[in-house]
Phi, psi and omega in degrees: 000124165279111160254152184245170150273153157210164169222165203267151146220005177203143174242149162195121190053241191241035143271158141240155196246109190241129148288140166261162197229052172267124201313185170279166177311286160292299144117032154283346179228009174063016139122023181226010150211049184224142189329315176293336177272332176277003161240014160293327165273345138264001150283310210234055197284347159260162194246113152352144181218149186235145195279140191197133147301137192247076177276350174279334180114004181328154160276157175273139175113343185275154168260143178201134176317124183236140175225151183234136174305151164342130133078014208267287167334306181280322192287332179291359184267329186290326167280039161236326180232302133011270187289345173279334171289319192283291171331312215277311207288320208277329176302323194285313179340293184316300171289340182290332181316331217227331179138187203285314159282010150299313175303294139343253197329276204318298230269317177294323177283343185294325166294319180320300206272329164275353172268017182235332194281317221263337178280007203249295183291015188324135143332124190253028170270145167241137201260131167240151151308142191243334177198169170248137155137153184235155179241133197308164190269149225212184171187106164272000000 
């Protein structure tokens, strides 16, 4: 299980709506003067905030460990990245038999056809609370 710290901060029904509070990375400048944070701060001028299951019942305002299972992570990067590439690579192959816009069509339905795949197929791991309390961040 990969876990994180977080804190709630809005519930609605048997959600909770959490920012994580995961340290900075090196934590020589506390996240406010080195090239990641600043584009982290113009990407994200609000700090994300993410939907989880709440089966203990947290409260708004607690801080809590939230963990998502083994291996949740990789498989959404190979469906995220993985499978759009291999349709992009096997359409243009296919379509090159015939020529240069042919190749060009096949490299658009190989997207095509993986942004319909990946809009269909959502990922069933759900990230939850796991305890009150936050724990430095760890993967067991």
């Amino acid at each position: 299980m990969i876990e994180t710290p977080a804190r709630v901060l809005r519930l609605e029904g048997d959600t909770a709506w959490v920012r994580i509070e995961a340290p900075a990375s090196c934590g020589a400048c506390g996240g406010k003067g080195c090239g990641n944070s600043l584009y982290a701060r113009l990407l994200h001028a609000r700090e994300p905030e993410y939907p989880v299951a709440n089966p203990i019942r947290a409260e708004v305002g607690e801080s809590v460990t939230i963990g998502i299972e083994d291996g949740a992570v990789l498989r959404a990067v190979a469906a995220g990245y993985g499978l759009p590439l291999a349709l992009l690579l096997t359409g243009a192959m296919v379509g090159a038999h015939w020529g240069e816009p042919y190749a060009v069509a096949g490299v658009v339905a190989g997207l095509f056809l993986s942004a319909l795949w990946l809009r269909r197929h959502r990922g069933t791991a759900v990230p939850v609370i796991l305890r009150r309390g936050a724990a430095a961040c760890s993967a067991h």
